[in-house]
C-alpha positions as CSV (number, residue, x, y, z in Angstrom):
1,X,187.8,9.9,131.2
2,X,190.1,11.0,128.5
3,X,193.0,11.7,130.7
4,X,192.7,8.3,131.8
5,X,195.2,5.8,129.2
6,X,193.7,2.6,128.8
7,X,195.9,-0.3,127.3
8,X,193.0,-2.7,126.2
9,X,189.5,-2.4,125.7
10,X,189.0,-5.4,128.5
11,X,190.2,-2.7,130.8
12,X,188.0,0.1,129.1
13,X,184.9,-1.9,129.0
14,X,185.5,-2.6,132.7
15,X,185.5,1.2,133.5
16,X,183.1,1.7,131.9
17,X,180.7,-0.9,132.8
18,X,181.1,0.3,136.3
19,X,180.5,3.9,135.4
20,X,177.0,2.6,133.7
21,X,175.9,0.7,136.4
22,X,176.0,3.3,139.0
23,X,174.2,6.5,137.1
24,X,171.8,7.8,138.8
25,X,168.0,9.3,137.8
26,X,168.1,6.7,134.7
27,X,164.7,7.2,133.6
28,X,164.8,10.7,133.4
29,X,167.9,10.2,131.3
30,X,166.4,7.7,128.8
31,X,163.5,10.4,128.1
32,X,165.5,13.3,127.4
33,X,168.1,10.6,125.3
34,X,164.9,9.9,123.7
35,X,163.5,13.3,122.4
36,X,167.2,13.4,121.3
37,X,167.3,10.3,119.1
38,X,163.7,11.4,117.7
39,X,164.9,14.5,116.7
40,X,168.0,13.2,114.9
41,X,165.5,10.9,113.2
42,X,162.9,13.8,111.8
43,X,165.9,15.5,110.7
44,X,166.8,12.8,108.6
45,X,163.6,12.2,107.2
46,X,164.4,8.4,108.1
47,X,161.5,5.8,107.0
48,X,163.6,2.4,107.8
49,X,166.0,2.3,111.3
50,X,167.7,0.0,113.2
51,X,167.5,0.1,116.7
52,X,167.8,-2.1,119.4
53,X,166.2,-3.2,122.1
54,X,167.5,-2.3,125.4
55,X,169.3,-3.8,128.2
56,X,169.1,-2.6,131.5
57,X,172.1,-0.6,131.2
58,X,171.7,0.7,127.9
59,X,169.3,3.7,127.2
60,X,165.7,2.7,126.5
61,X,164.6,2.5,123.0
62,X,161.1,1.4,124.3
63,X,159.7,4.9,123.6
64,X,161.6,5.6,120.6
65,X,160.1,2.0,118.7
66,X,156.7,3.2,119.9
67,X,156.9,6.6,118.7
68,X,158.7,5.8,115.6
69,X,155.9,3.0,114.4
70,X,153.3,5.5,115.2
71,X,154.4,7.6,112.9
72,X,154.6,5.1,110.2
73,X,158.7,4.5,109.9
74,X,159.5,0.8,109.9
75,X,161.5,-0.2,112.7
76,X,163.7,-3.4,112.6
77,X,165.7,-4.5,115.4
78,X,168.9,-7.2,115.7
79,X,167.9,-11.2,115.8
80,X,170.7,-13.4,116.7
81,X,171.5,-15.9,114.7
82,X,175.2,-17.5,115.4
83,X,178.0,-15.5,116.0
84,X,175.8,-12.4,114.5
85,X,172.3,-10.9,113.8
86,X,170.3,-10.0,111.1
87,X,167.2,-7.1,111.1
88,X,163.8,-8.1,111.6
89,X,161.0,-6.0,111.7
90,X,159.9,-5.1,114.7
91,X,156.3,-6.8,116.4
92,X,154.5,-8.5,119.3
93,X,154.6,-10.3,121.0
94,X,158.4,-11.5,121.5
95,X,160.5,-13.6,123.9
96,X,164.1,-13.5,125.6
97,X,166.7,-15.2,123.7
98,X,170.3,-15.7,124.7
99,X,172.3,-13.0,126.1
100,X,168.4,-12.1,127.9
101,X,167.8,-9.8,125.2
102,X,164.1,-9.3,123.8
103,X,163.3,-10.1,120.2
104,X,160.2,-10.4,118.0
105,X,159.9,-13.5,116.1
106,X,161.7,-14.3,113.3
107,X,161.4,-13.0,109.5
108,X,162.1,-14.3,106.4
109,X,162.1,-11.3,104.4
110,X,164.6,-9.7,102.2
111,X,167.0,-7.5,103.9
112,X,165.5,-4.2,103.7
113,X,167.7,-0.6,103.6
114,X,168.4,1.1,106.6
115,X,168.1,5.3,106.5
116,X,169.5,5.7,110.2
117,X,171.2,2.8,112.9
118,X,171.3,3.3,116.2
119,X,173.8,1.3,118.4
120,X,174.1,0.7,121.8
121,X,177.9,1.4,123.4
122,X,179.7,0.3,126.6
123,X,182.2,3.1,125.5
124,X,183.7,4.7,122.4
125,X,188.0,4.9,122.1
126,X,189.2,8.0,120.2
127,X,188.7,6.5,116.9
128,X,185.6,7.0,117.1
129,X,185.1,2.8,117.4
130,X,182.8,1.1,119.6
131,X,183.1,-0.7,122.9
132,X,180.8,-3.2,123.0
133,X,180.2,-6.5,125.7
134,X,182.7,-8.1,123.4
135,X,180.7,-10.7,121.4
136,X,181.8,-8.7,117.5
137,X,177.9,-9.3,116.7
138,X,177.6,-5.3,115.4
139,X,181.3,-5.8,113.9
140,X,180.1,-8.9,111.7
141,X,176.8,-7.2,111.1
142,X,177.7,-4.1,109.5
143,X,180.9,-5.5,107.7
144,X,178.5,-7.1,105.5
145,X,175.8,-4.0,105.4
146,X,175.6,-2.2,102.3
147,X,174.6,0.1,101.3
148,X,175.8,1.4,105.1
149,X,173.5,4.1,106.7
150,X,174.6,6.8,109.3
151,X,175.2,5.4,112.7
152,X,174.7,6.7,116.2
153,X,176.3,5.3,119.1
154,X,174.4,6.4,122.0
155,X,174.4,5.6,125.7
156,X,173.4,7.3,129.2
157,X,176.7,8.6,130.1
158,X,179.9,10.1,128.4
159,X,182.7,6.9,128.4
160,X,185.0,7.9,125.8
161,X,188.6,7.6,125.9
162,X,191.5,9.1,123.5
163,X,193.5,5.8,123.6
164,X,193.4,4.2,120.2
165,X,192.2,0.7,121.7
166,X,190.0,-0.8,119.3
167,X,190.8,-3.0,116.1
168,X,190.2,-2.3,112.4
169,X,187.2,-4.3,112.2
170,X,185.3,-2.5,114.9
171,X,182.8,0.0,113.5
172,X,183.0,3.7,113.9
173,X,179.9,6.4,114.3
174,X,178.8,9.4,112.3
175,X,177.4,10.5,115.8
176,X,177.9,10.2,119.6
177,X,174.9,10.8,121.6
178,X,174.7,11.2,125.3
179,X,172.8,13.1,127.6
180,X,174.5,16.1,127.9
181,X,177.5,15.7,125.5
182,X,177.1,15.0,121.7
183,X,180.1,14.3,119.2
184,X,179.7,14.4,115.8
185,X,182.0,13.7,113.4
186,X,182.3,15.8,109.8
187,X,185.0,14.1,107.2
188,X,186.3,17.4,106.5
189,X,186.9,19.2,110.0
190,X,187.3,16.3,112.1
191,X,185.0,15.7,115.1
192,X,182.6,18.3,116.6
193,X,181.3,18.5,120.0
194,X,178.6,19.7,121.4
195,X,177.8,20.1,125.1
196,X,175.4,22.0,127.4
197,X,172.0,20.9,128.8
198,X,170.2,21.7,125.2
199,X,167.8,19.3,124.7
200,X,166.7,19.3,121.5
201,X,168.7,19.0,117.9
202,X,169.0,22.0,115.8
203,X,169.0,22.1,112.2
204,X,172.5,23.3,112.1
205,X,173.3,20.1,114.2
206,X,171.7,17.8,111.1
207,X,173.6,19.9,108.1
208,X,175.6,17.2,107.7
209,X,173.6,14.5,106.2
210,X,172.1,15.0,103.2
211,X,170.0,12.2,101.1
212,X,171.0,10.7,98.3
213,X,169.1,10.0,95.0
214,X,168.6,6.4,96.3
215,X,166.7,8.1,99.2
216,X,169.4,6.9,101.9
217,X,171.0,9.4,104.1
218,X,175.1,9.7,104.1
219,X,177.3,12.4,105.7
């Protein structure tokens, strides 16, 4: 992927969207994906998270809600609302909205604080920025976030490329999470990678958060 040069991110997301749809044994993937993100999330000592709830092509977070509510940490997920979303916590029963993406119904709370997001990618540019389906709906979300929480991309399969594609208004990760490929990026030494078929998260992976008087976690 990264010798590949990519002019736009139409053209990215296109590769990329291809690449998705044909990988192979996705269940298998989503669990392992899964003990990953769970792991990342223990680390953290994260109470409040944003996830989101899958689309066939994404990796499931259906094991990952379930878990994480067992366990007492209040999961919201995204509910549209115009040309962007806000959190909601997350309950049953729920419904297909536009876009045929699930949500709970809708909450009137105040916005709560988020320890931990995790976003769904079509593909990552070497910025660090995401490549999304192209509606801006994360973009308008988190510009407007505060305080902002680490954020993990994740996705099945490695799609990133070194072109510089994306705009200054697309948001960047703390982490990239695949199946057998992890990025993470330090603001001192740059990006770190981590490969091999290890599947769980070290605590040497997770020394750099820390938490914050305020109890939120930053890198």
């Amino acid at each position: 992927m990264q010798k590949i040069k990519f002019e736009t991110k139409s053209d990215f997301r296109s590769f990329a969207r291809a690449k998705l749809n044909f990988v192979h044994n996705a269940y298998k993937r989503d669990k392992i994906i899964e003990k990953q993100i769970l792991e990342m999330v223990y680390r953290l000592k994260a109470r409040s998270i944003l996830l989101y709830v899958s689309l066939p092509i994404e990796a499931s977070t259906r094991g990952v809600i379930a878990t994480c509510r067992r366990r007492k940490c209040n999961v919201y997920v995204p509910f549209m609302e115009g040309i962007s979303f806000k959190m909601v916590k997350w309950r049953l029963p729920s419904s297909r909205k536009k876009f045929n993406i699930e949500e709970p119904k809708n909450s009137f709370a105040v916005k709560p604080k988020i320890d931990f997001a995790i976003v769904p990618v079509i593909g990552v540019d070497g910025a660090f920025k995401r490549i999304g389906f192209g509606k801006g709906m994360y973009d308008r979300f988190f510009a407007s976030l505060e305080p902002k929480p680490p954020i993990a991309f994740v996705q099945r399969e490695f799609c990133m490329t070194q072109s510089l594609i994306c705009e200054p208004h697309d948001i960047a990760a703390d982490i990239y999470l695949t199946l057998y490929k992890t990025i993470i990026k330090r603001e001192t030494n740059g990006l770190r990678v981590i490969s091999g078929r290890r599947r769980c998260i070290s605590k040497r992976r997770c020394r750099i958060f820390h938490r914050q008087k305020d109890g939120s976690c930053q890198l």
